[in-house]
C-alpha positions as CSV (number, residue, x, y, z in Angstrom):
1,X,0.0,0.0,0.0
2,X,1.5,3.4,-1.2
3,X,1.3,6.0,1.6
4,X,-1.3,8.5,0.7
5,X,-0.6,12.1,0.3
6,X,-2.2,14.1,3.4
7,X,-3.0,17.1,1.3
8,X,-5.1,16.2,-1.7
9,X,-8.7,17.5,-0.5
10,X,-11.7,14.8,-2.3
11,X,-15.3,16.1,-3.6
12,X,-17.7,14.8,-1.0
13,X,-20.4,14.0,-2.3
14,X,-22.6,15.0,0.7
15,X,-21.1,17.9,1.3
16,X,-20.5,19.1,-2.3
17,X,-17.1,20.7,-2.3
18,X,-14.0,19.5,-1.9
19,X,-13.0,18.3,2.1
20,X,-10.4,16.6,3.9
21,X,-10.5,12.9,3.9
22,X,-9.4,10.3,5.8
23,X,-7.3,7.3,3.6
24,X,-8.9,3.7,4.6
25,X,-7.2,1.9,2.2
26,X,-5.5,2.3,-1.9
27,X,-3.3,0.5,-4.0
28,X,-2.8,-0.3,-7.5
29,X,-5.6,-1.9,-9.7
30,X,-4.1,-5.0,-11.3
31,X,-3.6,-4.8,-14.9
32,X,-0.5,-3.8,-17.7
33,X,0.5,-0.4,-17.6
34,X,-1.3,0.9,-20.8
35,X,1.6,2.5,-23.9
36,X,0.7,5.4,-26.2
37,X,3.9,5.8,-27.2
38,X,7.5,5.4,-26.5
39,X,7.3,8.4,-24.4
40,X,4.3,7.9,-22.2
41,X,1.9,5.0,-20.2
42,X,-1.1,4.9,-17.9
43,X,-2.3,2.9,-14.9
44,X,-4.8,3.1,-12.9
45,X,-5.3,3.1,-8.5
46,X,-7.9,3.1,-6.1
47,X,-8.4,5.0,-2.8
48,X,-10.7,4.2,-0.2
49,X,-11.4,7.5,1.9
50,X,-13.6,8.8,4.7
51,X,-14.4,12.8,4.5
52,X,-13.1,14.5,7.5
53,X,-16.8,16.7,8.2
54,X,-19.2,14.6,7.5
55,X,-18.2,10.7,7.6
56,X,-18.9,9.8,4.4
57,X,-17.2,6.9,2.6
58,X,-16.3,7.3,-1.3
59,X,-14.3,4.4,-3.5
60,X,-12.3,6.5,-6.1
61,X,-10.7,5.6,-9.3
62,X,-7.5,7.2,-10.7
63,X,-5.8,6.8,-13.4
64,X,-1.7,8.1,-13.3
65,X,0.3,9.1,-16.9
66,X,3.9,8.0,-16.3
67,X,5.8,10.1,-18.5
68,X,9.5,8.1,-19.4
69,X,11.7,8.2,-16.9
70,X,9.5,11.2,-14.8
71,X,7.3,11.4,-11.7
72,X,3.1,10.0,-12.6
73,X,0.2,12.0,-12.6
74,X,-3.0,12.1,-11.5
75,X,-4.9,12.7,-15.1
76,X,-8.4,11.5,-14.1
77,X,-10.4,11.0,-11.0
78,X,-13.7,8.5,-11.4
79,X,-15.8,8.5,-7.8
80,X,-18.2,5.8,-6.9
81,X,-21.1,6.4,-6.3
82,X,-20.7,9.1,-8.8
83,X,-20.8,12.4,-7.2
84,X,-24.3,14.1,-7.0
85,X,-25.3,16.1,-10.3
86,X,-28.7,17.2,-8.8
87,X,-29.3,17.8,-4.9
88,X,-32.4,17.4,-4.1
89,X,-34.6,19.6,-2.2
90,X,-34.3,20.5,1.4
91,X,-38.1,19.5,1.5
92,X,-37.7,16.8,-0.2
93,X,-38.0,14.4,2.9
94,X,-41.3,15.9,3.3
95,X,-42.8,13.8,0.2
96,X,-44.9,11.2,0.5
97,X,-43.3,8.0,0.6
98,X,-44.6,7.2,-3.2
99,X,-43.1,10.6,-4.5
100,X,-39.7,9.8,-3.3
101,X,-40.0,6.6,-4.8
102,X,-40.1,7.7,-8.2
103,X,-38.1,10.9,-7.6
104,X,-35.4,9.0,-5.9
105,X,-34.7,7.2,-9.6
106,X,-35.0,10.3,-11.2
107,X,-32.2,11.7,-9.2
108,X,-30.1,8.7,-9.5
109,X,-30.5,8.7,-13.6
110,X,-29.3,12.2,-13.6
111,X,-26.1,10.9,-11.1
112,X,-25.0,8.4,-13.4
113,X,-26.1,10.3,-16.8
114,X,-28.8,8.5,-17.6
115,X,-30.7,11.4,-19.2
116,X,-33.0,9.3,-21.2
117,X,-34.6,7.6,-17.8
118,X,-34.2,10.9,-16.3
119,X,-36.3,13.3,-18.6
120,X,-39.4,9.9,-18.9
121,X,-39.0,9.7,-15.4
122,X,-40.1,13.5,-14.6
123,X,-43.2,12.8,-16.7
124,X,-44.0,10.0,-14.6
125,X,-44.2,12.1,-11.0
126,X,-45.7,14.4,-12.8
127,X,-48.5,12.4,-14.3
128,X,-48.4,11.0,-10.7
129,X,-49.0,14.3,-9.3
130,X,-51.6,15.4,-11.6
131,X,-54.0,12.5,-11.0
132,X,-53.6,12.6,-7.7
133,X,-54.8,16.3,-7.4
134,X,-57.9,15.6,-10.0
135,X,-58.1,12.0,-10.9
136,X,-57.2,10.6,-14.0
137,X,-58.6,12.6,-16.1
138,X,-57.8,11.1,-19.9
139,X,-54.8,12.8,-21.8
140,X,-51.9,14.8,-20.4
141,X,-53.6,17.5,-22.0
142,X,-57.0,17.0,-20.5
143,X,-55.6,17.2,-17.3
144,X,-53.8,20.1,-18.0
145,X,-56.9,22.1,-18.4
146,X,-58.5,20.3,-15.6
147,X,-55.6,21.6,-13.9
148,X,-56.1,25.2,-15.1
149,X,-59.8,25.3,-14.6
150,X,-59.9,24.4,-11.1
151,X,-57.5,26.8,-10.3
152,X,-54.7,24.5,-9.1
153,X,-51.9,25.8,-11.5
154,X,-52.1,29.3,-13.9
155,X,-52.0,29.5,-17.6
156,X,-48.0,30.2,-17.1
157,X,-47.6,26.9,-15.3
158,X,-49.7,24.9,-17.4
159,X,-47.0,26.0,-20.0
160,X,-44.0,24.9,-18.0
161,X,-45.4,21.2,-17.4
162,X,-46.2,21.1,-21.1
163,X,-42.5,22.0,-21.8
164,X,-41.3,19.2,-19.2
165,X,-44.1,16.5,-20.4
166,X,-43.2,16.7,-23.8
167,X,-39.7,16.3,-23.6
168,X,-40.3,13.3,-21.1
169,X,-42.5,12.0,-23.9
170,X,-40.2,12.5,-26.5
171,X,-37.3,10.7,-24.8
172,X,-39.8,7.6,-23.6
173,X,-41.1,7.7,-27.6
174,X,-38.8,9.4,-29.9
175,X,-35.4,8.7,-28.6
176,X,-35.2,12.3,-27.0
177,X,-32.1,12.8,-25.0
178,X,-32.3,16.4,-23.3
179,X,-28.4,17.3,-22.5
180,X,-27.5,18.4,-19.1
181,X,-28.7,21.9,-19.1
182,X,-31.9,20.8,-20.5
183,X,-32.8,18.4,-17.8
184,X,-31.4,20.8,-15.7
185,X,-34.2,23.0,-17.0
186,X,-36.9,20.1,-16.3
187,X,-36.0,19.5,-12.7
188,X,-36.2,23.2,-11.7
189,X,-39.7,23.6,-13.3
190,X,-40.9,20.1,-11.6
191,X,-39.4,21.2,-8.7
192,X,-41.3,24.3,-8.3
193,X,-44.2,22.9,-9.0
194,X,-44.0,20.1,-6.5
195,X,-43.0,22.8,-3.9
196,X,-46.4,24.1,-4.6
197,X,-48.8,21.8,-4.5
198,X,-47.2,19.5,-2.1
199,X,-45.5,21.8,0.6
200,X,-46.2,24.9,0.1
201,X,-50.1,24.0,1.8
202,X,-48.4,22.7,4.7
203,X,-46.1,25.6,5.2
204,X,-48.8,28.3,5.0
205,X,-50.9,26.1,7.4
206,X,-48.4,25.7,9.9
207,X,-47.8,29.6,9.7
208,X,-51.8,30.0,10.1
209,X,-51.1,28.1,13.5
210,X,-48.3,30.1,14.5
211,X,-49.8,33.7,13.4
212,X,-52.9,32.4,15.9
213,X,-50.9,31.7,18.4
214,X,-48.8,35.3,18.2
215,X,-52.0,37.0,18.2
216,X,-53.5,35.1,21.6
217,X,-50.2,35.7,23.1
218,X,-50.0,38.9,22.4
219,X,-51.4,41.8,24.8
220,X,-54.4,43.5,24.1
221,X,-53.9,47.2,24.0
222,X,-56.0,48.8,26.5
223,X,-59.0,51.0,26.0
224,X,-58.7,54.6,26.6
């Protein structure tokens, strides 16, 4: 085992920057050194590392250029799990059980860059989310307007979800793969419309509570 160099800082995937980590474990992976040329080769080595703030454990791959007859270099770094693309939500835990569910695998397809599963996958929480505010109600577009009419979501929104269902459509039926900013365009539209109709309600209630509670609490200013 090759003593690990205390000062190269990781990407943590929980904590989303780079962190000091603790080495469990590296070495060599097994295999021929790979030659370009008569000048320079590859290999490749693991590490095994623990990050310093929050515990977490990450399995990294890197593979080294050894230049002829100088020091190797680091040239590539492949983490497993791959390190997160999207974060989700601070609210997110707040979901119903079924919404993480299928959100969950959204996530994980945008992690590992699987952009086809990822941009059908929004149409399917938001197909989920649409029937379960006004049944099922025939065609994405039916419940759309259903949607509109009983003032759920505005004209503006309806627009939005159209965008994102039609692209989810047109990657589960016309081999449709949105690129990163894209989906990165369908997740913040979901998003906000999940934060509406699924938190938002709870929020505003819970301030109701507390704004009832200030005004009991509070003294009554006496009559003159």
């Amino acid at each position: 085992m090759k003593i690990p160099d205390p000062s190269r800082r990781f990407v943590c995937r929980i904590c989303q920057h780079e962190t000091g980590h603790w080495p469990i474990g590296n070495g060599q992976i097994p295999q021929e050194k790979i030659n370009h040329d008569n000048t320079e080769s590859t290999f490749m080595t693991f590490n095994v590392v623990r990050c310093k703030d929050c515990g977490t454990t990450t399995y990294l791959i890197d593979t080294h250029a050894q230049p002829c007859g100088g020091d190797s270099y680091v040239v590539q770094t492949n983490y497993h799990p791959p390190l997160t693309k999207r974060i989700k939500p601070r609210w997110y835990n707040s979901l119903a059980k079924e919404y993480q569910q299928i959100l969950s695998e959204v996530y994980c397809a945008i992690d590992n860059e699987l952009l086809f599963l990822a941009s059908s996958g929004t149409r399917t929480a938001i197909d989920k989310l649409m029937v379960d505010k006004i049944g099922d109600k025939g065609r994405f577009d039916e419940k759309l307007d259903k949607l509109v009419e009983d003032k759920i979501v505005d004209a503006d929104e309806k627009a939005m979800l159209e965008a994102v269902i039609d692209a989810g459509s047109a990657s589960a039926h016309r081999s449709y793969r949105p690129d990163e900013e894209s989906i990165g365009h369908m997740m913040d539209i979901l998003e906000t419309i999940f934060f509406k109709l699924m938190i938002e309600p709870d929020q505003k209630k819970a301030l109701k509570e507390k704004a009832q509670g200030l005004l009991q609490s509070t003294p009554k200013r006496k009559k003159a």
